[in-house]
C-alpha positions in Angstrom: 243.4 -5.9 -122.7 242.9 -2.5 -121.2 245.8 -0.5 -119.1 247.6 -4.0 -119.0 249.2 -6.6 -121.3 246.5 -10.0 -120.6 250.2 -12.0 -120.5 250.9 -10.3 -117.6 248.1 -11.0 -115.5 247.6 -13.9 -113.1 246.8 -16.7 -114.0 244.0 -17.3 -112.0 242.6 -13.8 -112.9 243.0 -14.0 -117.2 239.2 -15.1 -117.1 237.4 -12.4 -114.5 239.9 -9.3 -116.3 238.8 -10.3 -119.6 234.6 -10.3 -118.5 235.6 -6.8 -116.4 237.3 -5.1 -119.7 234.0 -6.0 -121.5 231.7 -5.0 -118.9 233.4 -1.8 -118.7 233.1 -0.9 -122.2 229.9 -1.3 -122.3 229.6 0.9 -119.5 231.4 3.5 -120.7 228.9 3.4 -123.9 226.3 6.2 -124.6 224.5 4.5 -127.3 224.8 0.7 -127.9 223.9 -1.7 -130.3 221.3 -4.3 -130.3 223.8 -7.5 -130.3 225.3 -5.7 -126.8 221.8 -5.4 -125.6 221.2 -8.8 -126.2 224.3 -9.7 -124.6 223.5 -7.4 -121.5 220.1 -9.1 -121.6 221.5 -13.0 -121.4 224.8 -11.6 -119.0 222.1 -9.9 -116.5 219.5 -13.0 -116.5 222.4 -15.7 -116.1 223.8 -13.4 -113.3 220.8 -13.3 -111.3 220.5 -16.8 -112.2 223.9 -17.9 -111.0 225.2 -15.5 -108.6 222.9 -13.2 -107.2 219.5 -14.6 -106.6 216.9 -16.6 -109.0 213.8 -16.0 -107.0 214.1 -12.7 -108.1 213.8 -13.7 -111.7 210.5 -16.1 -110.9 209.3 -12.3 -108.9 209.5 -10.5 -112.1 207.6 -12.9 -114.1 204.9 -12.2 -112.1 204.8 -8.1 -112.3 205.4 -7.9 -116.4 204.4 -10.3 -118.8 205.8 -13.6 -120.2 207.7 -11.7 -123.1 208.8 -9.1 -120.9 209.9 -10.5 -117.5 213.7 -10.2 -118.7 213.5 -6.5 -119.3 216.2 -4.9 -118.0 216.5 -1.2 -116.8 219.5 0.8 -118.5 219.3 5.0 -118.4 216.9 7.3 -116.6 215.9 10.9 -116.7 212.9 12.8 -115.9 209.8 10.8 -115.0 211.4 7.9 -116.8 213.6 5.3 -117.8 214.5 3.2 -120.9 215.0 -0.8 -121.0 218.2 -2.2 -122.1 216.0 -2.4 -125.8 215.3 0.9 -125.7 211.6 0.8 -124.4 210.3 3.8 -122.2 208.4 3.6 -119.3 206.6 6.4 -117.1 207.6 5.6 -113.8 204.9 5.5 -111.3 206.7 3.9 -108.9 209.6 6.2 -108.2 211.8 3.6 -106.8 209.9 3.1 -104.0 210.0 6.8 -103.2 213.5 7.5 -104.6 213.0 9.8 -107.4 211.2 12.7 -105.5 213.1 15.4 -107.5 212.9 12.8 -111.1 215.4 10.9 -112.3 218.9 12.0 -112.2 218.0 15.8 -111.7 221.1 18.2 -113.0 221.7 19.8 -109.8 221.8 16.4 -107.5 223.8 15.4 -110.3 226.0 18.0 -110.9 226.4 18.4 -107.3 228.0 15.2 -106.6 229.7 15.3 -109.6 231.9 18.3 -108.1 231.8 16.6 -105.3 233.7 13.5 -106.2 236.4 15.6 -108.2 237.7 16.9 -104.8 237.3 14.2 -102.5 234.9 10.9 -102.6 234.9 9.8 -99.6 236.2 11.3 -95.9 239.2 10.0 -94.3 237.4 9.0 -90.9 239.5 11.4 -88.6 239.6 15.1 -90.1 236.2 16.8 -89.7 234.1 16.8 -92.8 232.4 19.8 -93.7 229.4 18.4 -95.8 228.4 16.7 -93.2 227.9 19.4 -90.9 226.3 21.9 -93.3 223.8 19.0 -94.3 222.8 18.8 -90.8 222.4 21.9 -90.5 219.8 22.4 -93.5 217.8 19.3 -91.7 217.5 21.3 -88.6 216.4 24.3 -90.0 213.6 22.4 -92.2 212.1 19.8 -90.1 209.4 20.1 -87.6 210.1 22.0 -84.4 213.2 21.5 -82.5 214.2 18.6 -84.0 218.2 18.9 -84.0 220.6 17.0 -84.3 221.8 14.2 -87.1 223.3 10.5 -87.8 223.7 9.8 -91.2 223.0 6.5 -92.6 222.8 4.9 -95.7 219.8 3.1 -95.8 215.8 3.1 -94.3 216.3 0.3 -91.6 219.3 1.7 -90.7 217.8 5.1 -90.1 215.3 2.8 -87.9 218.1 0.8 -86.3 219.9 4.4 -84.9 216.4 5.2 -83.7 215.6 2.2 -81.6 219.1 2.6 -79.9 218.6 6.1 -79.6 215.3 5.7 -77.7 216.7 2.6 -75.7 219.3 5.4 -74.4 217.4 8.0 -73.7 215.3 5.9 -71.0 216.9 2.5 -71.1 213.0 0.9 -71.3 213.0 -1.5 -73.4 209.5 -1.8 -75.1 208.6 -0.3 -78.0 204.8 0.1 -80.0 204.4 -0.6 -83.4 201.7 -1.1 -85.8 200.3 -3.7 -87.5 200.9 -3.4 -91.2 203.8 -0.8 -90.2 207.0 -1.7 -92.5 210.0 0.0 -91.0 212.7 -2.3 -92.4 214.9 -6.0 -92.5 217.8 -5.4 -90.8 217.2 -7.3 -87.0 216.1 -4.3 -85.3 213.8 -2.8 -87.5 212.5 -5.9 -88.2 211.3 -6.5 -84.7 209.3 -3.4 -85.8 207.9 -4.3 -88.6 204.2 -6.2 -89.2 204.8 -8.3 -92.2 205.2 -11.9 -90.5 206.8 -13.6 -94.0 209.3 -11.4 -93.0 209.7 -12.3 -89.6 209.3 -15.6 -88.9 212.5 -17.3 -90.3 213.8 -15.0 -88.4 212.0 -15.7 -85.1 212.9 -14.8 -82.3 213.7 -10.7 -82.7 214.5 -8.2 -80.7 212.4 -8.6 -77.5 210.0 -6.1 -76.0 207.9 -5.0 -78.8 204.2 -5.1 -79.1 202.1 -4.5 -82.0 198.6 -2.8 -81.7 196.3 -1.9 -85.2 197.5 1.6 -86.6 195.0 4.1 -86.3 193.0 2.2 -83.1 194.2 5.1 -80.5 191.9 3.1 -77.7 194.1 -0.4 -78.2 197.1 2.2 -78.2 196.4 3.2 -74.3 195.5 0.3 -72.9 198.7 -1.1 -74.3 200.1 1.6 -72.5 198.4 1.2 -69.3 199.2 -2.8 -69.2 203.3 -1.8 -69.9 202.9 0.4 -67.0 201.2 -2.2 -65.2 203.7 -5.2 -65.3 206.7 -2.6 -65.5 208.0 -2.7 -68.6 207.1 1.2 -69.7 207.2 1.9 -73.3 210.6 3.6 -74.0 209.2 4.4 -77.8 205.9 4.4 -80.0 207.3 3.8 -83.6 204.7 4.6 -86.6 204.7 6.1 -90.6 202.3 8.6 -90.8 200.9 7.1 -93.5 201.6 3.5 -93.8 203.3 3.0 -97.2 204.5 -0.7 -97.8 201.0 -1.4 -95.7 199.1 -1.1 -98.5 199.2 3.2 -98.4 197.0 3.2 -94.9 196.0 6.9 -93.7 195.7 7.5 -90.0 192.2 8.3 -88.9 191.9 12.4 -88.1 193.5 13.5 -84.6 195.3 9.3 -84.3 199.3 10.7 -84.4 198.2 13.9 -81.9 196.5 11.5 -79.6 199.4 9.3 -79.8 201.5 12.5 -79.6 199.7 13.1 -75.7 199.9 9.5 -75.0 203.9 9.5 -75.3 204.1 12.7 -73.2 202.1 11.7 -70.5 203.7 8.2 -69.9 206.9 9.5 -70.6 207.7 7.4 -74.1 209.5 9.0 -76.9 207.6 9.3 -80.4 209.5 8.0 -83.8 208.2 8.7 -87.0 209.4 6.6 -89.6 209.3 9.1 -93.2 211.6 6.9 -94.9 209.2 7.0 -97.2 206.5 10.2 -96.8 209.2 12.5 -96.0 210.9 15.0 -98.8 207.7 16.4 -99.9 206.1 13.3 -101.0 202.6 13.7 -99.1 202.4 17.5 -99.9 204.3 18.8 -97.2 208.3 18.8 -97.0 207.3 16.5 -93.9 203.8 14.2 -93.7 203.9 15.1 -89.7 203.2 18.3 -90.8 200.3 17.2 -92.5 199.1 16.3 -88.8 200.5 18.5 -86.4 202.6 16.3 -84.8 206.4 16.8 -84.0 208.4 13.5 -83.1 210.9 13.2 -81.1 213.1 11.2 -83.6 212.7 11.2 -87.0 213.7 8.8 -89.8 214.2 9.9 -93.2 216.1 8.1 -96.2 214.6 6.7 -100.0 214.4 10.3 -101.3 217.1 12.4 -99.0 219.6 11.0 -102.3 217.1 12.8 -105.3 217.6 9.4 -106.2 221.3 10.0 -107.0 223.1 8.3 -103.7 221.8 6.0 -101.2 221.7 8.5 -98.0 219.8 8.5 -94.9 219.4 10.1 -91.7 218.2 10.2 -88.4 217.1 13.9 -87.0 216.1 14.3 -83.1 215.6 16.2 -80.2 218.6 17.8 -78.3 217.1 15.8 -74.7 217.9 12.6 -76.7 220.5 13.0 -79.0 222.8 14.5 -76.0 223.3 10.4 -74.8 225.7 10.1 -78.0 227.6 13.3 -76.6 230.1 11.6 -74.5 230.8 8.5 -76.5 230.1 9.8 -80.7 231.5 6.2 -81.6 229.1 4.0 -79.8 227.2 4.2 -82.6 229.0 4.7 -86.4 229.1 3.4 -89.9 231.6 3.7 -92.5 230.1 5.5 -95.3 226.9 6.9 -93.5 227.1 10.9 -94.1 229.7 10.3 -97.1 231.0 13.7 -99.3 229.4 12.4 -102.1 225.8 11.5 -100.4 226.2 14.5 -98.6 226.4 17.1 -101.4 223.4 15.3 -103.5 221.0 15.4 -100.3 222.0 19.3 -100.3 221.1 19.7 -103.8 218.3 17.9 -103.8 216.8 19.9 -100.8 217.7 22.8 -102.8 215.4 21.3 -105.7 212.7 20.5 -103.3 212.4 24.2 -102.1 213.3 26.4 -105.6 211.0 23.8 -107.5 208.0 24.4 -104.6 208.0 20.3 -105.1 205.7 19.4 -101.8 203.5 22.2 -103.0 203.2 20.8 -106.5 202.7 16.9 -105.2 199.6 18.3 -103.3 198.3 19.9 -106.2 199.1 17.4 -109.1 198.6 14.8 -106.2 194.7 16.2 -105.9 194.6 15.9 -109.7 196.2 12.5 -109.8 194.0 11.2 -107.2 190.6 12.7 -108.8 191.1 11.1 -112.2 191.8 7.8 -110.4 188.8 8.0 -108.2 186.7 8.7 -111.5 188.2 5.2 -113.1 187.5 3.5 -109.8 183.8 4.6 -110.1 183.8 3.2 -113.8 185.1 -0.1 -112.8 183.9 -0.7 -109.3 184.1 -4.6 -109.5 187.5 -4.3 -110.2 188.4 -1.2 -107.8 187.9 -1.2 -104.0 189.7 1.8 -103.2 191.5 5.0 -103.9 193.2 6.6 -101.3 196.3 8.8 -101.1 197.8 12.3 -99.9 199.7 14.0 -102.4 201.4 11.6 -104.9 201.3 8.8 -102.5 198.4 6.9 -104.0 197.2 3.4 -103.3 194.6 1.8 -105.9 193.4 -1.3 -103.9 191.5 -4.1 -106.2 189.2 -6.8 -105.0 191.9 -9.5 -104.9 195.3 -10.1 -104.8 195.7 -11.6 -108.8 193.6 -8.5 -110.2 196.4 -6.9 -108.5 199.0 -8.7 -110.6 197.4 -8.5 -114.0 196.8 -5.0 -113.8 200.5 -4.5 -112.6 201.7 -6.8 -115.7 199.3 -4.7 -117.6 200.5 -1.3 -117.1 204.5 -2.6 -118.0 203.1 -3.7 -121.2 201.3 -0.2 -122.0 204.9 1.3 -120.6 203.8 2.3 -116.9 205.7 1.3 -113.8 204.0 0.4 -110.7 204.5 -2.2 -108.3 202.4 -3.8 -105.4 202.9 -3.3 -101.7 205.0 -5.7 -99.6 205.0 -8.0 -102.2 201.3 -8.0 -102.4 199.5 -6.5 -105.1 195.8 -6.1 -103.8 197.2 -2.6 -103.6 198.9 -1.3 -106.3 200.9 1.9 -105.6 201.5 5.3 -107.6 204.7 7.0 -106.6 205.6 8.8 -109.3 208.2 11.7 -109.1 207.1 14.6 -107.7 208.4 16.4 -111.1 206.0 14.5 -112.8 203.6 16.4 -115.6 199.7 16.6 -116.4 200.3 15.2 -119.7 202.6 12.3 -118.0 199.2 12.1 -115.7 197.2 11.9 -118.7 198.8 8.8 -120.0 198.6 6.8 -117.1 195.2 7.4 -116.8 194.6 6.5 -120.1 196.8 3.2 -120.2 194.7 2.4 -116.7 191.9 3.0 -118.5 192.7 0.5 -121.5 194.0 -2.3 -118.6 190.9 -2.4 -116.8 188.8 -2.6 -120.2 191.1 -5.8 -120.6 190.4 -7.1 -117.2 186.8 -6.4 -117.1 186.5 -8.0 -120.7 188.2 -11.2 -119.6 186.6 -11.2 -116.6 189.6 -11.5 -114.3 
């Protein structure tokens, strides 16, 4: 036993110390053998199995093939990661847009590593500096006079802090979202988001949200002129830029600066959600800059970390942040704005900017998106689409289950990429934005080889 004699322990605790000892020595493990991966293997499958969830196991039998749906992920760095067995993958979905500065880039890293030798976490009370000097970097890069910050944790609860900041600012209660528009799980972001698997065991949500299609700007005003109408005025219009879990969806030229005027002239506050296109994913630190628009509240998290800590935050305009002024604790959370997530969403805003990393996603993006355009033009009974800004890509198939083979394809040939909203008609390309030509070049290739396969086989 470590740090303890095992006849002095409880009892009722003999069997959970002696599994944590062993876990922890395999944590603490550079290099391990092949018997421990095994073990790791049959210890992470039974877990899922037994204590966390199993439909997660039946999910990843269908995105990797039968011989691989146990593989499980151990060490990272770059553009990639290795299995438990040693196996490495490019990874082309970055997390989900995570990795935007790679995988465990030395700065984030070493920043939260000094970090957490001073002080992990704050005290609650005492005022913590991090905190302030990363709010202060998020006002000085984001679009126009955006402001002020809550930290959170997480996406939805960047979108939660939102929707209670726009109910504040007005107290209207209805908000417009978009179809396909994913903007989270927890209960309020939910009421926000399109995907209606995910809603309706939920049902009913938040009231006063209506849905229009993203992109229609003419369905957008009249849903504004009935609200106005009936007298319930729109207290917010919530939208990505580029819809990312909806399959990667661009907005039709001029859509978020009509929507833009729309908000102004009825008074409604604009949110846009870059949980996921923020950080320099779409080419631009920001994808509103891509458009020209400014928001009144924006939502960042997924890539804030560099992939290192789970941070998230929620930048807005002076006029509506000020409703938090007199009361700061009507709205908190415990570890939202944390030292340690603090200092690595510093750094990696510091990598973002010395590495010219939106820059370089627009240009390897442009070459990304060309080579895949020429495979879609090769295999155009397999390939509906290619569509993307910057290294935010969407290949959308035919079908649904051409979706899936070429997803279990690509894990066998060592590629990452996933589907979107647990659909895989589209598959998307996230990679990190570090990402090389000659990384590229392999994809392409192995995309190549897949479709052969599919095409051959007819699928």
């Amino acid at each position: 036993m470590n740090n303890l004699d095992g006849n002095k322990v409880k009892e009722t605790y003999k069997d959970a110390y002696s599994y944590i000892n062993k876990v922890l020595d395999v944590i603490q493990k550079a290099d391990i053998l092949p018997d421990e991966a095994q073990w790791i293997t049959k210890e992470t499958i039974n877990g899922f199995k037994e204590y966390v969830n199993p439909g997660f196991l039946e999910y990843r039998k269908t995105v990797t093939l039968d011989s691989q749906f146990a593989a499980v992920e151990w060490s990272d760095s770059g553009c990639c990661f290795k299995d438990v067995n040693g196996k490495e993958y490019i990874d082309c979905l970055g997390g989900f847009g995570i990795y935007n500065v790679g995988h465990r880039h030395p700065k984030v890293v070493k920043a939260v590593e000094h970090q957490l030798k001073r002080q992990a976490l704050h005290s609650q009370d005492l005022l913590d500096p991090l905190r302030a000097m990363l709010a202060k970097i998020l006002a000085k890069i984001t679009p126009g006079d955006l402001k002020y910050s809550f930290f959170t944790n997480s996406g939805t609860e960047s979108v939660e802090a939102a929707i209670k900041l726009a109910k504040m600012y007005s107290e209207r209660n209805t908000f417009i979202a978009a179809t396909r528009g994913f903007h989270g799980k927890s209960l309020g972001s939910l009421s926000g988001t399109a995907k209606s698997a995910f809603r309706k065991p939920f049902l009913p949500l938040i009231p006063g949200f209506r849905h229009v299609p993203f992109g229609d700007i003419d369905m957008m005003r009249k849903t504004f002129e009935s609200c106005a109408l009936v007298g319930e005025d729109v207290a917010a219009v919530i939208l990505e830029p580029i819809q990312g879990e909806g399959g990667i969806i661009l907005p039709p030229e001029n859509y978020l600066k009509e929507v833009r005027a729309l908000c102004d002239e009825y008074g409604a506050l604009f949110i846009l959600d870059e949980v996921q296109t923020g950080m320099g994913r779409t080419g631009k630190m920001f994808a509103s800059e891509l458009y020209g628009v400014v928001p009144d509240i924006l939502c960042l998290a997924k890539a804030l970390g560099g992939g290192v800590m789970p941070v998230g935050a929620v930048v807005a305009k002076e006029k509506v942040f000020k409703n938090l002024f007199a009361n700061p604790f009507i709205h908190t959370t415990t570890f939202g704005g944390n030292p340690l997530a603090c200092a690595a969403a510093i750094a990696t805003i510091q990598v973002l900017i010395e590495e010219n990393l939106p820059e370089r996603a627009a240009e390897v993006g442009d070459y990304f998106l060309t080579r895949l355009k020429e495979c879609a033009a090769e295999y155009k009974d397999i390939i509906m689409d290619v569509r993307g800004k910057g290294l935010m890509i969407g290949i959308e198939f035919h079908n649904n289950e051409i979706g899936y083979e070429f997803s279990k394809g690509m894990f066998n040939e060592g590629v990452l990429v996933a589907g979107t909203l647990i659909n895989s008609k589209t598959i998307r390309i996230e990679p990190p934005l570090t990402i090389a030509i000659d990384e590229i070049d392999k994809v392409v290739s192995a995309i190549h080889k897949v479709l052969a396969h599919l095409k051959n086989h007819s699928i």
